[in-house]
Each structure stands twice: as C-alpha cells, then as structure tokens.
N, C-alpha and C positions, 0 to 999 in steps of 0.2 A: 446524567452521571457527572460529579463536580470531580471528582480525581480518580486517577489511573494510580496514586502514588503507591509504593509497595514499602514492604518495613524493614526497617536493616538487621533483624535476624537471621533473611534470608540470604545464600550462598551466589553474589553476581555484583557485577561491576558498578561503581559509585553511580555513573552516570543512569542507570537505568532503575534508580531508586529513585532519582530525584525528576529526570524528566515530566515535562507537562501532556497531558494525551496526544497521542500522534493524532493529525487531523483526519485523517483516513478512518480512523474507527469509532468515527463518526457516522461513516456510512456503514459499517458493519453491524454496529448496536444502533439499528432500529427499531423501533417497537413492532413488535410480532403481531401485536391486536386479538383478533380472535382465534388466529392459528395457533395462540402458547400453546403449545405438545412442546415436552423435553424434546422430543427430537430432532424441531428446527431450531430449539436454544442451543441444542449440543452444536446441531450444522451449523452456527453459526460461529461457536468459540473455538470449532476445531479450523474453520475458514480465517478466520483471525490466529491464530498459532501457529497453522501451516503457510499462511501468506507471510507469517511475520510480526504480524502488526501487535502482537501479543510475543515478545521474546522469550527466550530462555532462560527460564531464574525470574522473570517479570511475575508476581503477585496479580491475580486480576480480581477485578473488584468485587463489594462482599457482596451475598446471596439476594441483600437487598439491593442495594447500589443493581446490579442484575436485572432483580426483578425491576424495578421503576424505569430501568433502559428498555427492558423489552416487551413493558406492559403485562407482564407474566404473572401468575402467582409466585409466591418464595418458593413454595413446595414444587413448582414444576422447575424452576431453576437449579434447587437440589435433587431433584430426577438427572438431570443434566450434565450437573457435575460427578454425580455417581458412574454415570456412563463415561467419562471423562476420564475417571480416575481408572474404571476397566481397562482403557484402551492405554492407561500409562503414559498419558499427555498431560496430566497434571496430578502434583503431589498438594495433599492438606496437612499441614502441621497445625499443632495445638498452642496454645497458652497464649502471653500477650501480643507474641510478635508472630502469631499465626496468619492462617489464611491458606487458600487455594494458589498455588506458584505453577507456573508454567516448567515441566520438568527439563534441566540443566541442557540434555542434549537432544531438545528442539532442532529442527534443522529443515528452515521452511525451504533454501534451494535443493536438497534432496528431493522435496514433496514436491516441488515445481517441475523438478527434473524427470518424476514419477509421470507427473501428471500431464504433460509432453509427450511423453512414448507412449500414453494414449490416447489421445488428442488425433484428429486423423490428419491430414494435409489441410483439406478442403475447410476443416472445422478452423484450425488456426488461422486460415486467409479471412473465412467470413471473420472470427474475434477482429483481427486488423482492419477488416475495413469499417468494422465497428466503429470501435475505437478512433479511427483514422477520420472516420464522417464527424465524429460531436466533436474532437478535440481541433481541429481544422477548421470547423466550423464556426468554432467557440475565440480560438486563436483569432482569426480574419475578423472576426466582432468587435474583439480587443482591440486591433488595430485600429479599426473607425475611430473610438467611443474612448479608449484610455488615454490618458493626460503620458507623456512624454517622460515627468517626472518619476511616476508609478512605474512604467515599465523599469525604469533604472533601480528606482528600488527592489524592485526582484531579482534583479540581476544582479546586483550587490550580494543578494543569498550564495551566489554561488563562487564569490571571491576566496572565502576561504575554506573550499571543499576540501581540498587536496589535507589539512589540517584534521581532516576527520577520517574512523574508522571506515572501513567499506560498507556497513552497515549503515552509521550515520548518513555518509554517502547520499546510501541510495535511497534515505528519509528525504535526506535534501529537494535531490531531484524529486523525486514524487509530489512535496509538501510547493516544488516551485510549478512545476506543472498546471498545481490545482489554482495556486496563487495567480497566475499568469492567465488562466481559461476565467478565473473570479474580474479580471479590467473588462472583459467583454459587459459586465454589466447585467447579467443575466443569473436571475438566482436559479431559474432550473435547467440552463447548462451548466453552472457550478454544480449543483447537487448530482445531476447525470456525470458527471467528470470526476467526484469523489465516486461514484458506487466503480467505474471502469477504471479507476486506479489502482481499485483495491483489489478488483481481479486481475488485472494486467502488471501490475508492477513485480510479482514472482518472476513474469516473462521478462522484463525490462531486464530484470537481474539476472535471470538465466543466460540474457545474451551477452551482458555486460558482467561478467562473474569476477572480473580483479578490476585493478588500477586502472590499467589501461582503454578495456572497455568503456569502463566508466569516465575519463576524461574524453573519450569520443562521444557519450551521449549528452555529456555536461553541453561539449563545445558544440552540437548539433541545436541543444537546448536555449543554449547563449545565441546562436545566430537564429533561431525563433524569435527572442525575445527582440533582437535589436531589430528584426523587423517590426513588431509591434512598435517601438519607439520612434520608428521611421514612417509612420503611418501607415503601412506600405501592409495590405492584407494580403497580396498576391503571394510575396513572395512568403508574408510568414505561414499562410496555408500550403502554399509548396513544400515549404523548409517543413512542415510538420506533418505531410506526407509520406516526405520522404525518410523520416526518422525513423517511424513508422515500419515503412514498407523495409527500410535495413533491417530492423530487428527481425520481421517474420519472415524474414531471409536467413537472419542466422537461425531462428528455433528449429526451420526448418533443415538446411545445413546441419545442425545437431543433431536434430533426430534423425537424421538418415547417416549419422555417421557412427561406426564400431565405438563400442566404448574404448575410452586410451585414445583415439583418435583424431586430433584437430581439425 
C-alpha cells in the first residue's frame, strides 16, 4: 500500500490528511493469503480503528489499495466493508472527494477500556510477560550491537513530545519503541515488536490516558534508551521490565476499580 493519504472533503483535522502511514499498520495489513474470507479483512479493519491506528475522520485506503495489502479479492474486500458500514465504523461518501472514512466518533480508548473488563487478570499478566520477553529481549540486543549515535537519534524523537496532541503522543511513543527494538539488529524481533505494538499500545494508553501519564512513560522510555547508549543491556532490559510490569499494574488497578474511581 504506497499511501494512507485521505481527501480534504472529508470532516477532520489538517494534520491527519496529510500524515505518512503510521508504521504500526504495517503489521496490521498483512496479507491474509489464503484465508481472504471478508471476515478476517473486516477483523482486521475493525482491529485497526478500535486500536487506533486508523483515526476518526481518517479515509482508509481504496478497495484496491486493500485488496493488493491483503492479498484478497476486490470483491471480498467489498464484503468487508459492507459489514463495516453495518456496524457504523465506517461512513462511504460519493464523488471526487469520496471514499470509505473512519466515522467521526471512533473512540479506540473506549474499545480498549471495553476490552479490559474482559480480559481476566491472569490473561493480562501472561499479554505482559509477553510483551515483556521480545521487547527486553530485543532492548538488551540493542544495547550489544547499536552504535551510540543511533540510540541518541531516537531519543531526540521524544524532545518535542510535550509540543504534540495526546494522540500524537502516543504515536510517538509507540513508533520509538519499535525504532529503538529495530538497533538490536534483528529483522524478526522488529516485525514480532510491530505486530505486539499494535496489540498492546491501546493498553499503553489505557494506563497513560492524559499528560501526565504519558510524560512518566516517555521518561521510563528515555531511561531505556540511554541505557542502550550506554551499552549497558542489564540495566536497559531491567528499565524495560519494569515499564512493563507498571503498566499491568495499573490495567489491573483499573479494572478492579468502580467506575468514577481513581
């Protein structure tokens, strides 16, 4: 798929017309192969709209653009968006500035927040220690193998976070994340590190829902990387641990607490 771009007919902020594809949905639209069924193109653009990675008001790409991503037929990808439009995740307008648009009020920390309360305890720890084994793993690589200078340029990514929307934010993070496990050197812990992104970053957000959050997971992030810069694998697989293991601290905190309730 060469562009995510969307047309300015449609009803949504400058910035999300013009953006370049989020790298995450890269591991979302893979080709399907021989499983194209509408079913799993639908499960996958509704997994991309409810994580996010496909905004509100965001255009997504045409039916071909589609098909050639997930190896489909056109006609099963138009299955797909039929069902789509059933479910009122996505509006199609006509004429030159048409297209498939992701409808206005999307709202993937709802579906995250959904998708939490039922999640059991036990299921959240195993996701984390998931998560926790490739990205740790992947980190501690980095530290061998990347050049000093690389890690700085990552880390330069997150200078001027605080300058962007909560949303951008938490692209940021996400897109440094994947950046930062890519110096280990390893193409198939980078590509396992985009697909655990893309499921996990709802949660990231869930725990980190404002400002504040989110400059604790930045500064947990930034003292990762300076381990990588420091050669020093010990401590950046600790430090990524332990970031980790905060977050399914609070989901879990969350979910056991009344709604209204900090």
């Amino acid at each position: 798929m060469d562009s995510l771009t969307s047309s300015p007919g449609a009803r949504t902020e400058p910035d999300q017309r013009s953006r370049p594809p989020h790298r995450l949905q890269g591991a979302l639209f893979q080709p399907i192969g021989d499983e194209g069924r509408a079913e799993l193109v639908e499960r996958r653009l509704v997994d991309a709209i409810h994580r996010g990675h496909l905004r509100a008001g965001e255009r997504l790409p045409s039916e071909s653009e589609l098909a050639r991503s997930f190896g489909v037929a056109p006609v099963t990808v138009r299955e797909a968006l039929l069902i789509l439009r059933g479910q009122g995740l996505i509006v199609t307008r006509r004429g030159r500035n048409g297209g498939s648009f992701v409808v206005d009020d999307a709202d993937p920390l709802a579906f995250a927040h959904a998708a939490l309360l039922r999640t059991s305890r036990l299921s959240l720890r195993d996701m984390g220690a998931h998560y926790s084994a490739i990205t740790a793993a992947a980190v501690r690589l980095a530290a061998r193998r990347a050049d000093p200078t690389e890690a700085k340029r990552v880390l330069r990514r997150l200078d001027r976070l605080e300058d962007l929307d909560v949303d951008q934010q938490r692209r940021v993070l996400d897109d440094v994340l994947v950046e930062l496990v890519s110096l280990s050197q390893s193409a198939r812990l980078t590509r396992e590190q985009m697909k655990l992104q893309a499921e996990f970053s709802p949660y990231l957000r869930l725990a980190a829902p404002d400002d504040a959050g989110l400059r604790a997971q930045s500064a947990s992030l930034a003292s990762i990387i300076a381990a990588v810069e420091q050669s020093d694998p010990d401590a950046a697989g600790a430090r990524t641990e332990q970031l980790v293991a905060d977050v399914i601290d609070a989901l879990i905190h969350l979910q056991s607490s009344p709604p209204g309730i900090p």
